[in-house]
N, C-alpha and C positions, 0 to 999 in steps of 0.2 A: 539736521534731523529734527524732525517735530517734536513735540513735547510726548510724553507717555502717559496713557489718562491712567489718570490717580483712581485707585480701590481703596476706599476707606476701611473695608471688611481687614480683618484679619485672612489670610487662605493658608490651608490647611494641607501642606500637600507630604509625600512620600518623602521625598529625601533630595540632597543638596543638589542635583544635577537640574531636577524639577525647580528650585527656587533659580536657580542662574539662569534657568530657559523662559522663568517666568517674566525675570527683572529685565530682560528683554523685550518685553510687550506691554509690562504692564507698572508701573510705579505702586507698588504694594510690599506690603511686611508678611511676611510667611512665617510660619512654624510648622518642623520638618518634624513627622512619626517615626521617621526610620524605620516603616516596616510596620508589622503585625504587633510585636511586643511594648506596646509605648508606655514607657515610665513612667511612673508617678509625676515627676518633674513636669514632664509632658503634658500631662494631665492637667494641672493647676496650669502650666500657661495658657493651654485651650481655655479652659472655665473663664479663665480672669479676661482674656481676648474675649469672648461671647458675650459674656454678661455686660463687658464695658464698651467694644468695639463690633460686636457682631463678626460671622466666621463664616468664610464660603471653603467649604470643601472639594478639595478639586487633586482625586485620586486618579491611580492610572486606567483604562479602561481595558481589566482585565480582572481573573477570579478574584486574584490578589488586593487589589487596588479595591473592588467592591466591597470585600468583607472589612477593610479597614473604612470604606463612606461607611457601611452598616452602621459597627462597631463603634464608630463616633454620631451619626445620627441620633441612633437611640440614647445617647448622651445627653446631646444638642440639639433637638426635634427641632428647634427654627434656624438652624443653619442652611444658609444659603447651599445652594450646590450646583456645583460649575461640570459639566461634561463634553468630553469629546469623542467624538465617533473613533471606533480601534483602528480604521484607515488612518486617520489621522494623526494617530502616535506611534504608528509604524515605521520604524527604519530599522533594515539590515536583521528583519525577525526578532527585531526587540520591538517589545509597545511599552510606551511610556508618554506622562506628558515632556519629558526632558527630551523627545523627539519633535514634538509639534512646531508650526509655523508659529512667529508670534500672531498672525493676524488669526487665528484658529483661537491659540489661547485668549487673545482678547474679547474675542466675540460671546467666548463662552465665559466669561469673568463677567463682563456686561449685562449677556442677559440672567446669569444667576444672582446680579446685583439688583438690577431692576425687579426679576419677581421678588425678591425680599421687601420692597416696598418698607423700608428704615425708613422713620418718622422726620429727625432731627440730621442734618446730613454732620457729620463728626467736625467738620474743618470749624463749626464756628467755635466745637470745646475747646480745639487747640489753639485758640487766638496768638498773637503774637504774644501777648504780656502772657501766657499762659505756657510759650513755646520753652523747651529745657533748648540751653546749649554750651558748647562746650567750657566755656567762660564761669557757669554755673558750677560743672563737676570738679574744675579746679577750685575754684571757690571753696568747696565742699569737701575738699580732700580727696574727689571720687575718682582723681586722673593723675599720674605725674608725679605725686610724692610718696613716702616713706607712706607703707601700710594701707594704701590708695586701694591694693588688689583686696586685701581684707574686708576693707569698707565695703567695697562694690557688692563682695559677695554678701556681707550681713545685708545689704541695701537689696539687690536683687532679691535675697531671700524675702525681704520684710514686704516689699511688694509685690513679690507673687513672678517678677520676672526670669529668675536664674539668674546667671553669673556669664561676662563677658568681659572682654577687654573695653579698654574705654570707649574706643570709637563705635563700639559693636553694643555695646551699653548704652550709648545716647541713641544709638538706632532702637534699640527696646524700646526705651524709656518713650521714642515717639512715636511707635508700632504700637504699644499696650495702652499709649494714648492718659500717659501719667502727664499729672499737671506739673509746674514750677513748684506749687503750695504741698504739694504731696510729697515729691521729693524732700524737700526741706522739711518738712514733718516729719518722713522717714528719719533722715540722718539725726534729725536732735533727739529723738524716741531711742536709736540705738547709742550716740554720745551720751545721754542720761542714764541709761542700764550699766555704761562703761564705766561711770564715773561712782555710781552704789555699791560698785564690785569691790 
């Protein structure tokens, strides 16, 4: 099987069925609305994805799905936005993108990357010396040992990512496009609060 082109965007989509239909077609990090009501939490990881990674939104093509592109638009007026025709996400009287072909989803991630016209393409911020991995979060306590889940979650809080298990944590960590320096700056800022206590 061929390689999957990489979206450096952050995408924006509905919910869990859409990121598994996307990771299908496309090699991208998602962050999932659940819906109409998106949390605060939510909230802040869209901002922190936009401002540092840029964000293509790519909702279902339906009432539903538009008022939540609105509702984040008017948020994030230069987010990208990916669309597909309601034939397209048709199956079995459900519309969704968790229905589309990948070659549909791809096409439409593509050209809503290309109009955004992003300056600097992301892959040179994340160089290798720059890249987190797993060797690191052990290092750091962030995986594996006694209090590890604690850490993660002050560590996600502190960078704006949320809380994950480890393996799901290093996928944030290079989804939101954090450096190695950053990280490490996180954890001795929350080790140094711990130690005043």
């Amino acid at each position: 099987m061929a390689d999957l082109v990489k979206i450096n965007e952050t995408v924006i989509v509905e919910g869990r069925d859409d990121t598994i239909n996307l990771k299908r077609a496309v090699d991208c990090f998602t962050i999932e609305t659940h819906g109409f009501g998106i949390r605060r939490e939510t909230w802040e990881q869209i901002e922190k994805a936009y401002s540092e990674r840029g964000i293509i939104i790519f909702t279902d093509p339906d009432h539903s799905g538009e008022e939540i592109r609105r509702k984040l638009t008017e948020r994030f007026p230069d987010a990208g936005q990916a669309y597909i025709a309601r034939k397209d996400a048709l199956k079995k009287g459900d519309v969704g993108v968790e229905n589309a072909e990948p070659e549909v989803i791809a096409g439409a991630l593509l050209r809503a990357r290309d109009l955004m016209k992003r300056k600097a393409p992301l892959e040179e911020d994340i160089s290798a010396k720059n890249r987190i991995t797993m060797n690191d979060l052990d290092e750091l306590g962030l995986s594996g040992g006694e209090g590890s889940k604690e850490l993660r979650q002050e560590a996600g809080k502190a960078l704006g990512i949320g809380y994950a298990n480890a393996k799901g944590f290093l996928r944030k960590l290079s989804g939101f496009g954090i450096k190695r320096e950053e990280l490490y700056e996180a954890i001795f800022t929350i080790r140094n609060k711990g130690d005043q206590r």
